[in-house]
VMD Tcl script that draws the C-alpha trace (Angstrom):
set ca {
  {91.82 124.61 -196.96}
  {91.77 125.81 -193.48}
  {91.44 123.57 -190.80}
  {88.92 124.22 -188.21}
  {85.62 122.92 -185.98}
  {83.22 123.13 -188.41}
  {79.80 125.25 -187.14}
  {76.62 123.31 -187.99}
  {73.43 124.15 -186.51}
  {73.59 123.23 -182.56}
  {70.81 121.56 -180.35}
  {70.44 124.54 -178.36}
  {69.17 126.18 -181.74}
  {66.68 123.23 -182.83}
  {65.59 122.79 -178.84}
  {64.14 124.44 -176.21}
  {66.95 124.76 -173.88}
  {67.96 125.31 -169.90}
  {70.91 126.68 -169.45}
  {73.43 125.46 -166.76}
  {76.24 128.01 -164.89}
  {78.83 125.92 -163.66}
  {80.62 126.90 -160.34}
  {82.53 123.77 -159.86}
  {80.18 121.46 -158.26}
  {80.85 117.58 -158.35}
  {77.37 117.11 -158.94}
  {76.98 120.00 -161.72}
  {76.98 116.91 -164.71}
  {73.39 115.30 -162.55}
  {71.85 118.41 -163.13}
  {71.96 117.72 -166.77}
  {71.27 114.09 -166.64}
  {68.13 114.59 -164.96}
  {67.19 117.38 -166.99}
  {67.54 115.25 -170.11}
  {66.12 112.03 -168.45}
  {63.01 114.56 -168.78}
  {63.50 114.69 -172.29}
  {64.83 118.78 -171.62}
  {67.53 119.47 -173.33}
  {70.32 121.38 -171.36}
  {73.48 122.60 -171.59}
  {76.46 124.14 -168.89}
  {79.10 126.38 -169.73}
  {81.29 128.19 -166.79}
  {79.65 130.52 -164.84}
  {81.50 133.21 -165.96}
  {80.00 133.03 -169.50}
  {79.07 136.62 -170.78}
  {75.09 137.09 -171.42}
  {76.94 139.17 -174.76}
  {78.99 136.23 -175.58}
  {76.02 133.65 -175.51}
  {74.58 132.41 -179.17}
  {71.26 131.10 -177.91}
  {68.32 132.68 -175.62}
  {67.59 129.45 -172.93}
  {64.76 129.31 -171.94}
  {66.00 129.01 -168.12}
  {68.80 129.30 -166.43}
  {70.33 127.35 -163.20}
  {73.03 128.60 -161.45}
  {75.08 125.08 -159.96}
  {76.50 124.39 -156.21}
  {80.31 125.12 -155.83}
  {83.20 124.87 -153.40}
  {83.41 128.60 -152.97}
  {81.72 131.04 -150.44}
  {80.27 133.73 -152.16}
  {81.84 136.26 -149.93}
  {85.19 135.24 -150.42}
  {87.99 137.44 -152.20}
  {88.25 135.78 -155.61}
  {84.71 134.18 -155.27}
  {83.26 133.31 -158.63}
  {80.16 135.18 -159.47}
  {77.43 135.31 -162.72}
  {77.48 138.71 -165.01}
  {74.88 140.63 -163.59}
  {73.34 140.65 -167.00}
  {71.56 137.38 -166.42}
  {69.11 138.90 -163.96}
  {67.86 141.12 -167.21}
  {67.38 138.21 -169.34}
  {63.51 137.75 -168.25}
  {63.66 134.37 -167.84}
  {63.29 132.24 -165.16}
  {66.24 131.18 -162.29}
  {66.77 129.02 -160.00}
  {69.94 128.64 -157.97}
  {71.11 125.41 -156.36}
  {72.99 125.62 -152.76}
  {76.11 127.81 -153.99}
  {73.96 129.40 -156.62}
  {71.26 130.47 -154.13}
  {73.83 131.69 -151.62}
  {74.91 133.73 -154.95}
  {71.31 135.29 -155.35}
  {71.47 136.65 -151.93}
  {74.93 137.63 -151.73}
  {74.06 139.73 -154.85}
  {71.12 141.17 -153.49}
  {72.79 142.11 -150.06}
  {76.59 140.98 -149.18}
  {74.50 140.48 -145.26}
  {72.88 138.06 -146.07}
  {74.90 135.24 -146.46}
  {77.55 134.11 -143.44}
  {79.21 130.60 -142.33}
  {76.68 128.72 -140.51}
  {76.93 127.45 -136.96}
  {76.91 124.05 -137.90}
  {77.60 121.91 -140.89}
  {75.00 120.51 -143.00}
  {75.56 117.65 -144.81}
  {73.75 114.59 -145.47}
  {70.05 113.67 -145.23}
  {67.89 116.05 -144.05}
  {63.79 116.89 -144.10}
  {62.71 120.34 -145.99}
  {59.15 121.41 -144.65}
  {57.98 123.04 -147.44}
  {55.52 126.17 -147.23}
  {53.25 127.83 -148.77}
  {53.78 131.59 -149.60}
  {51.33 134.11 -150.03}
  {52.63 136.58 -152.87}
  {52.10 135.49 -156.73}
  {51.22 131.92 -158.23}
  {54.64 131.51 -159.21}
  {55.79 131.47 -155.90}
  {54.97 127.87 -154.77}
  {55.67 126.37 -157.97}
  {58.62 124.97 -157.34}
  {57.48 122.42 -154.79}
  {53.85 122.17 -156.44}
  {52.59 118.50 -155.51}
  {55.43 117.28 -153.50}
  {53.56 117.78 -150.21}
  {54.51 119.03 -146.76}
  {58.02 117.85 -146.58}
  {60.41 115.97 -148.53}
  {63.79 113.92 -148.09}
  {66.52 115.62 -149.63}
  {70.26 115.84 -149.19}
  {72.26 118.65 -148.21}
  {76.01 119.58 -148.57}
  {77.06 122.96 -147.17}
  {78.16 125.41 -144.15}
  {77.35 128.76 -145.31}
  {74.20 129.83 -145.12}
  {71.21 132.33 -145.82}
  {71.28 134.00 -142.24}
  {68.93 136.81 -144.09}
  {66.13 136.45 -146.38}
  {66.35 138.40 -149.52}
  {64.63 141.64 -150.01}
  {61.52 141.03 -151.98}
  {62.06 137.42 -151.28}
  {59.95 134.80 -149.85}
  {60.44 131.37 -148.12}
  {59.15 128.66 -149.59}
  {61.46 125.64 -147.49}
  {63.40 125.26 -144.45}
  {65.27 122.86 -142.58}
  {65.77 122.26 -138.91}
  {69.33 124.41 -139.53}
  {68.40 126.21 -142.67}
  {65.89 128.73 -142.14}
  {65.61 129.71 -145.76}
  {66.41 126.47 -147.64}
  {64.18 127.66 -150.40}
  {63.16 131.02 -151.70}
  {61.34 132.83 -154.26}
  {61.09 135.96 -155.47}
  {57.69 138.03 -155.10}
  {57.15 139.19 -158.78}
  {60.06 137.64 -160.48}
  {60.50 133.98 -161.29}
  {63.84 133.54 -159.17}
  {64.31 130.61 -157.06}
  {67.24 129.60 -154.49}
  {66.94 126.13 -152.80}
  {70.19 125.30 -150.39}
  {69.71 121.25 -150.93}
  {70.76 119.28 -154.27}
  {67.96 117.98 -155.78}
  {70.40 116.27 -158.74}
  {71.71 113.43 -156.34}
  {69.74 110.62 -155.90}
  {70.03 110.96 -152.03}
  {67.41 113.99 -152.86}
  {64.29 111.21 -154.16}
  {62.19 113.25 -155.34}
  {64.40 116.03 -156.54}
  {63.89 115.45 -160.05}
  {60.33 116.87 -159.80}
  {61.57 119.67 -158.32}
  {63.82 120.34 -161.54}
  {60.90 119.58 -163.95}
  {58.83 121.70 -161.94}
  {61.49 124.64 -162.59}
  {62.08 123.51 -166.54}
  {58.64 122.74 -167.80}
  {55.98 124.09 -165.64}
  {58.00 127.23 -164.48}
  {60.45 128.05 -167.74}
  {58.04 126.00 -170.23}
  {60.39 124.36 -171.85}
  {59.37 121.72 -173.98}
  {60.10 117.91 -173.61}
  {61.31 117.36 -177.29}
  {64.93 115.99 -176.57}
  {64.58 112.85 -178.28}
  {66.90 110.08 -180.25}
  {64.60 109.74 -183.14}
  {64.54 113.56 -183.45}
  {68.42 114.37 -182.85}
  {69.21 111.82 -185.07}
  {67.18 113.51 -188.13}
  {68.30 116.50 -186.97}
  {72.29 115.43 -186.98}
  {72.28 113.67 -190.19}
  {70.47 116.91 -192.69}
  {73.61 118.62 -191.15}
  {76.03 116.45 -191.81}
  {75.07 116.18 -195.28}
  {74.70 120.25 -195.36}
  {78.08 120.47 -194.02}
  {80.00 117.47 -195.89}
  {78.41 118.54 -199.53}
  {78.34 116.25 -202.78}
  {82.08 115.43 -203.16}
  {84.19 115.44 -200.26}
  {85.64 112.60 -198.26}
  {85.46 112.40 -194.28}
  {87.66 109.83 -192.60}
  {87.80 108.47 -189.10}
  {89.27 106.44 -186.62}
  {87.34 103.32 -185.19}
  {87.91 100.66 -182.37}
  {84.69 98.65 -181.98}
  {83.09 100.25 -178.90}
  {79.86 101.83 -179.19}
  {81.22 105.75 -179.63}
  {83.46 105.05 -182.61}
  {80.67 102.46 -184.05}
  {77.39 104.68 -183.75}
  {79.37 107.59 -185.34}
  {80.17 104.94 -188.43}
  {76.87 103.83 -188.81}
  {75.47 107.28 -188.33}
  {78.20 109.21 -190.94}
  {77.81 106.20 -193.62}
  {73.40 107.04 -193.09}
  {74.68 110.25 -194.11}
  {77.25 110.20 -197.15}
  {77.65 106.57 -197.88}
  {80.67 104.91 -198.79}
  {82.58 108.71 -198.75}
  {82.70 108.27 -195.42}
  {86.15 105.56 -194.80}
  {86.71 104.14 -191.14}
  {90.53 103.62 -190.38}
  {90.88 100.63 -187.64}
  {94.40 101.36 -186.40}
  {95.77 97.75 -185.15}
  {98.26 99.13 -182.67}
  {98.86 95.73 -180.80}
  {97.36 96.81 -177.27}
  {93.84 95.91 -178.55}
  {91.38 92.71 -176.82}
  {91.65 89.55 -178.12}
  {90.23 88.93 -181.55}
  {89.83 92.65 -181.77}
  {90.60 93.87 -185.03}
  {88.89 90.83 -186.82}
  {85.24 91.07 -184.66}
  {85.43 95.04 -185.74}
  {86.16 93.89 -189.19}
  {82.88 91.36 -189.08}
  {80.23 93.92 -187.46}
  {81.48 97.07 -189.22}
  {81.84 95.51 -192.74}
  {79.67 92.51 -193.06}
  {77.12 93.66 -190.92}
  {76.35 97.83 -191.01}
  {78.07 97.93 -194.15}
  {81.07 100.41 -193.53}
  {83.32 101.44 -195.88}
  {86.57 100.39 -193.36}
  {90.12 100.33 -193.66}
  {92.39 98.18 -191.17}
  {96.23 99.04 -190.23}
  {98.54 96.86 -189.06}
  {100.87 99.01 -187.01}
  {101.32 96.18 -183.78}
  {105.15 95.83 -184.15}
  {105.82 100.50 -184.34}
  {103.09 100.90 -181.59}
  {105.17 98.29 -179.32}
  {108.84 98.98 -180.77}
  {107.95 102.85 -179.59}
  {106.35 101.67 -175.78}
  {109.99 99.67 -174.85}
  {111.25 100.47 -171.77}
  {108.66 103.72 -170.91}
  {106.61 103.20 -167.35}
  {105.13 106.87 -167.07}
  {101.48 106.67 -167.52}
  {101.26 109.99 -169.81}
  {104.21 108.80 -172.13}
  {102.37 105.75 -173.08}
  {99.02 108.10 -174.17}
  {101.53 110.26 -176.10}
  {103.39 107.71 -177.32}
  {100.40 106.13 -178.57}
  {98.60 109.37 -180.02}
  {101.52 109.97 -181.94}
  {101.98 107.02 -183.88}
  {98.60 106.94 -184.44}
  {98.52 110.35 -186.02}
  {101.63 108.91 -188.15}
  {100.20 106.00 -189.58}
  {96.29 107.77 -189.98}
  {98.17 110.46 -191.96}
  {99.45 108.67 -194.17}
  {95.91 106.61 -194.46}
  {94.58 109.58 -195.06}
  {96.65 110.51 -198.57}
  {96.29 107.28 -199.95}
  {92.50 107.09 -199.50}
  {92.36 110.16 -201.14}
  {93.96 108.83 -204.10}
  {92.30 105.35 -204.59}
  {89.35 107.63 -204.73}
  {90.31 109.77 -207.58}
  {88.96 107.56 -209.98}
  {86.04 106.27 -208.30}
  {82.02 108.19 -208.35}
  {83.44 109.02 -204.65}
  {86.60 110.96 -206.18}
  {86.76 114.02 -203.93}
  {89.26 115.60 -201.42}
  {89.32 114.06 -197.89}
  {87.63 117.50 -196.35}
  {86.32 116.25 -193.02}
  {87.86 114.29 -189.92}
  {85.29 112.63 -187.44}
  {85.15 111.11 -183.98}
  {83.13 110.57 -181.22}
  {83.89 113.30 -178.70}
  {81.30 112.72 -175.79}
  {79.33 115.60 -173.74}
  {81.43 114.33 -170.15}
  {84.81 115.47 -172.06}
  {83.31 118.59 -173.07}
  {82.57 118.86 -169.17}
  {86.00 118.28 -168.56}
  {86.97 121.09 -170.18}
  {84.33 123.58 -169.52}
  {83.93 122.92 -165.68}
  {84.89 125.90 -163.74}
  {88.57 125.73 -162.52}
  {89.02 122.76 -164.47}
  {93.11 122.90 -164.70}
  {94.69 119.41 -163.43}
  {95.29 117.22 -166.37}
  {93.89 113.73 -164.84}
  {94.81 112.23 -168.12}
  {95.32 112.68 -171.71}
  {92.05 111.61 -173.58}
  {91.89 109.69 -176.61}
  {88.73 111.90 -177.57}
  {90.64 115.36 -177.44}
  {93.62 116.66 -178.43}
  {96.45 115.63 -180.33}
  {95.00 113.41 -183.40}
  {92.06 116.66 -184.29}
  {94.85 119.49 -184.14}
  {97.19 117.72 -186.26}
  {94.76 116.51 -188.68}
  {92.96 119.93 -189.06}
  {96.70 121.68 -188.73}
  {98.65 119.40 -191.01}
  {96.09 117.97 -193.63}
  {94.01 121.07 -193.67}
  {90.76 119.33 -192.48}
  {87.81 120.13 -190.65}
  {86.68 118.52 -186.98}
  {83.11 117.04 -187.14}
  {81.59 116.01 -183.30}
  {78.28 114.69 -183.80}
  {78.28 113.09 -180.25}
  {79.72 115.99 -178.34}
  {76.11 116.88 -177.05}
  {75.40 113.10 -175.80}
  {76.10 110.97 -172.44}
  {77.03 107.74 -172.85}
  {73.23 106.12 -172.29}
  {71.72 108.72 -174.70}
  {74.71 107.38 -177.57}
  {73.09 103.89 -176.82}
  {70.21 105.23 -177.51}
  {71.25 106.58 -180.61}
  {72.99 103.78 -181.54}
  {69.73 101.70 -181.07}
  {67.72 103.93 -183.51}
  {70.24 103.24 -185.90}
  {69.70 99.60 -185.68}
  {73.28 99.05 -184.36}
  {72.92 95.20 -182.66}
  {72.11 95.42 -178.95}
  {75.63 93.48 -177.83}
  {77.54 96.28 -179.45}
  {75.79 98.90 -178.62}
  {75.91 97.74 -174.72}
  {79.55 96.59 -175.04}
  {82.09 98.32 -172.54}
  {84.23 101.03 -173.37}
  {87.83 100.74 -174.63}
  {90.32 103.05 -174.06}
  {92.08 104.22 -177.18}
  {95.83 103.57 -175.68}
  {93.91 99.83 -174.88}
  {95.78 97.41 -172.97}
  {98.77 99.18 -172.63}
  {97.10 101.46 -169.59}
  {95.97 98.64 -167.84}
  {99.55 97.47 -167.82}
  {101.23 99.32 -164.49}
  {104.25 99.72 -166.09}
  {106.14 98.87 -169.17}
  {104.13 97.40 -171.68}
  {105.91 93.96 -173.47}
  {104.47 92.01 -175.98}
  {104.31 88.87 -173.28}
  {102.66 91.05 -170.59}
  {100.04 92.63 -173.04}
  {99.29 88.60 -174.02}
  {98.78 87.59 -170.53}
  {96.34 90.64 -170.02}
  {94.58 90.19 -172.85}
  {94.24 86.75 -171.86}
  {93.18 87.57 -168.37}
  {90.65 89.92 -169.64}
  {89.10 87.19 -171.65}
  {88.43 85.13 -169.25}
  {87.31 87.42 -167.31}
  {84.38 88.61 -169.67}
  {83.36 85.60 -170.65}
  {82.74 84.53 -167.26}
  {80.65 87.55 -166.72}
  {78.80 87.06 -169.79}
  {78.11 83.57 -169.00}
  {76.51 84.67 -165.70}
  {74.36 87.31 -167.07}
  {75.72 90.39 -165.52}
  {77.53 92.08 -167.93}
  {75.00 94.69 -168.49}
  {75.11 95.52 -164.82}
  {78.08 96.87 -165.56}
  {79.32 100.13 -166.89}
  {83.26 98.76 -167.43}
  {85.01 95.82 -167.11}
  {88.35 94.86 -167.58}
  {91.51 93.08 -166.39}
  {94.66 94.62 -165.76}
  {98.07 93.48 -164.82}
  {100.77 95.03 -162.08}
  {104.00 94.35 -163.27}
  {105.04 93.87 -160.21}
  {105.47 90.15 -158.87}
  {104.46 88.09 -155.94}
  {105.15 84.54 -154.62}
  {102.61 81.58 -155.71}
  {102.67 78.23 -154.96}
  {102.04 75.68 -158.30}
  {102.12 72.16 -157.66}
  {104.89 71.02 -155.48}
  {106.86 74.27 -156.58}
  {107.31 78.26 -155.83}
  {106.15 80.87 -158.76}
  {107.10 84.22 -159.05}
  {104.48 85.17 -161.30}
  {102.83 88.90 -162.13}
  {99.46 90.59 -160.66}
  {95.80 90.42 -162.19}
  {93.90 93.34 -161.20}
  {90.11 93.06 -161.88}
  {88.09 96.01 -162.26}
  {83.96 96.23 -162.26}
  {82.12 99.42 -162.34}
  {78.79 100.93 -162.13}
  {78.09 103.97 -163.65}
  {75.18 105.87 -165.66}
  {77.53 108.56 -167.05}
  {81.27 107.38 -166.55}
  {82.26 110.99 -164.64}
  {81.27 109.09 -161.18}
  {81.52 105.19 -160.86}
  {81.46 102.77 -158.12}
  {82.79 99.11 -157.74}
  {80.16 96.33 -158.57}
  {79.28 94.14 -155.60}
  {80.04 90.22 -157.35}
  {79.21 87.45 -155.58}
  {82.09 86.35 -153.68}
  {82.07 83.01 -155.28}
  {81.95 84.12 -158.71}
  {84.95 85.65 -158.02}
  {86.64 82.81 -156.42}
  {85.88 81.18 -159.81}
  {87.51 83.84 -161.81}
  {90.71 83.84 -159.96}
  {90.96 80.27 -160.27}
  {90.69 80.03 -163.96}
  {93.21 82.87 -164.36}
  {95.48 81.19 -162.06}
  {95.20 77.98 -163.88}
  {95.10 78.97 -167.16}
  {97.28 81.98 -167.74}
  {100.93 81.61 -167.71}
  {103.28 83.70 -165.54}
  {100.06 84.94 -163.36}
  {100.53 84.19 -159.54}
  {97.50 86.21 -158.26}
  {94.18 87.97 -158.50}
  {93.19 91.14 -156.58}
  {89.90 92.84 -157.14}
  {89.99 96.90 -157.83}
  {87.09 98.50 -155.14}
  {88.24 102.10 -155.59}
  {85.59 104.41 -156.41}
  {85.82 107.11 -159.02}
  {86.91 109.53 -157.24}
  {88.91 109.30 -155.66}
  {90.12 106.48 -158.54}
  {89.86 106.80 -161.92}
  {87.93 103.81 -164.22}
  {91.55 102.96 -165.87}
  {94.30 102.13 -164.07}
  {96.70 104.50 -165.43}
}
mol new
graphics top color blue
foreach p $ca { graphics top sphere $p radius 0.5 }
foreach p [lrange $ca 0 end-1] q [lrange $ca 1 end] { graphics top cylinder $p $q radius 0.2 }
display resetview
């Protein structure tokens, strides 16, 4: 059989749905989480997209910020096939500039002075059609919001109306007389912007009329019919869990589906937290009932990882042997069923893919690779290339909240379904260099502590991430009446609702003290604790 994704039936086809064009913005992924926070489903794809290539009609479409100027050689621009559509459009900052440039290439030019930061918007009312002051309805006479550009609207648009401006933006906002086109220069998606989120379900549900029907309860009915459409009576899906909440919602969610043909693989690859493999065994099989197979593969994963220090080796080092040993997992659960009322061909691979690392790749310009993810790439292509099987995503349309909101409905306990992430190379990138069997046991004991002590003072749900890591470098201690030369403990505490932009949790000084002390005092070969305040970005969550 051929290997491929396979096509069930998509939100956007069950939904009402906006439809986001991407020009690169850093703040493109907040359009969508407050879109959804409304309960409106939404979805981006590069603004480039063909109208002809494009398998659903939205219901609206916004056109995103971006680094470009629209006058630029090379700028990017939207097929002029959009505009035909009939529906409604609203472009934010870039994507207004893009509306005007479009309309006349005069009427957009660098502006005299930069705008960014805080700023007021007086907002006015237009004479022209109902639609025109829509956009602001009940927000008042002005309103906070948060700028971030230098070109500008010097003209307005023919056929165009102003419906905002700014002390340096004349047209901040515009409408369209007849048509419902809008163009506001500020970004109503950051929370700097307070009350931008009305002005976004003012465009989606009083202006496009989209309907507020993106809900767990529903996408979960919704996921499951197609899973069993797609699956069938006989065959066997397999996939690869590690106890966080991704891996664990998909489980629950694909045994709801097809029972006990559906076999989680819990690779032991000897980077994992401490008591890992056996808490996964306890919640997954005692408690939601999974059908789950553990590896042992500790001593290959480490044998492989001697003596390599390059961040990317590790992840491909890792992914490789993985794929190895899940391989051959996958033959011999295929024969121990043969026998069985489950006896059927292994068919189907699954994981839990994420919405942010569809971002990733979708984003406009997106070329740098930051990092190999565990999520995407090699495991899928050589399971769907070698074995012959077929990719199933259910996640790939969900943030992280709305998969702990899933997970929830499911009736997956509220400490797993809040636990922190896990990396699927595990401790081995929070190791800053080679990864040993004796540093890997004094991180894993470092990170213990470290999350119990959290735990114990009620904040780990203020956090999106936690972890310790260790530098492999060394520094001088002092023990007793002696001199250490022990290794470095790097903590590292995030906030984050969606895990694309994070920022370092504010502890209380003497909680920290506390946790340095006990990792001092009770890990061996550890001389000293730093704390990790790097924001993402410029940082990344993981250390490597």
């Amino acid at each position: 059989m051929a290997g491929g994704i396979e096509e069930v039936t998509k939100p956007h086809e069950a939904f009402d749905t906006i439809l986001l064009l991407d020009f690169g913005s850093q703040t493109s992924h907040l359009i969508l989480r407050c879109l959804r926070s409304l309960n409106v489903y939404t979805e981006m794809l590069p603004c480039t997209t063909k109208l002809a290539d494009l398998s659903f009609s939205p219901k609206g479409i916004i056109l995103s910020g971006g680094p470009a100027s629209v006058y630029d050689e090379g700028a990017p621009h939207v097929d002029p096939a959009i505009f035909d559509v009939g529906v409604p459009i609203l472009g934010i900052c870039y994507g207004c500039q893009e509306l005007a440039w479009r309309a006349s290439t005069d009427n957009v030019a660098p502006g005299e002075a930069r705008e960014y930061g805080h700023t007021d918007v007086t907002i006015l009312k237009a004479d022209g059609s109902d639609h025109v002051n829509q956009l602001f309805e009940g927000l008042g006479e002005t309103m906070h919001v948060y700028m971030s550009h230098f070109d500008k609207l010097v003209k307005l648009p023919e056929d165009f109306v102003v419906v905002a401006s700014t002390q340096n933006s004349e047209f901040a906002g515009i409408a369209h007389r007849t048509k419902p086109i809008y163009g506001i220069q500020f970004h109503p998606e950051v929370s700097h912007t307070p009350r931008g989120i009305e002005v976004l379900k003012n465009f989606a549900v009083n202006i496009c009329k989209a309907q507020q029907h993106w809900v767990m309860r529903d996408f979960i009915e919704h996921t499951i019919s197609h899973i069993r459409k797609t699956v069938g009576d006989k065959a066997q899906v397999i996939g690869a869990v590690s106890g966080g909440v991704d891996s664990t919602v998909v489980a629950r969610l694909m045994k709801e589906a097809i029972g006990d043909r559906f076999h989680a693989v819990l690779v032991d690859n000897g980077v994992m937290r401490l008591n890992e493999c056996q808490e996964v065994q306890k919640m997954l099989q005692e408690h939601l009932g999974i059908n789950l197979t553990i590896i042992d593969g500790a001593k290959i994963f480490l044998d492989r990882l001697k003596g390599v220090t390059e961040p990317e080796t590790k992840r491909k080092i890792i992914g490789n042997t993985f794929i190895d040993l899940f391989e051959e997992e996958a033959i011999k659960i295929e024969k121990a069923a043969e026998n069985t009322p489950n006896a059927g061909k292994v068919e189907f691979f699954v994981q839990g893919t994420l919405y942010p690392d569809v971002i990733e790749s979708l984003s406009f310009k997106f070329s740098a690779t930051i990092k190999t993810h565990h999520n995407v790439g090699g495991l899928p292509a050589r399971m769907m290339n070698g074995q012959g099987l077929k990719l199933i995503e259910p996640l790939r349309e969900l943030f992280k909240d709305e998969v702990r909101a899933f997970g929830r409905q499911l009736g997956i306990p509220e400490d797993l379904v809040m636990r922190h992430p896990f990396p699927g190379p595990g401790i081995a990138i929070r190791i800053i260099g080679e990864v040993t069997p004796e540093r890997v046991a004094i991180a894993r004991k470092a990170d213990h502590i470290f999350i119990s002590m959290i735990k114990e003072a009620g904040i780990y749900n203020e956090m999106a991430q936690a972890y310790a890591g260790l530098d492999t470098n060394r520094a001088v201690g002092v023990m007793g009446d002696g001199r250490v030369y022990g290794y470095i403990i790097i903590l590292r505490a995030v906030t984050s609702t969606n895990f694309m932009t994070a920022e370092p949790y504010e502890f209380d000084f003497g909680l920290l003290k506390r946790i340095s002390r006990r990792i001092v005092n009770e890990v061996d070969g550890v001389s000293r604790v730093t704390y990790d305040i790097t924001s993402k970005p410029p940082g990344t969550i993981e250390l490597e």
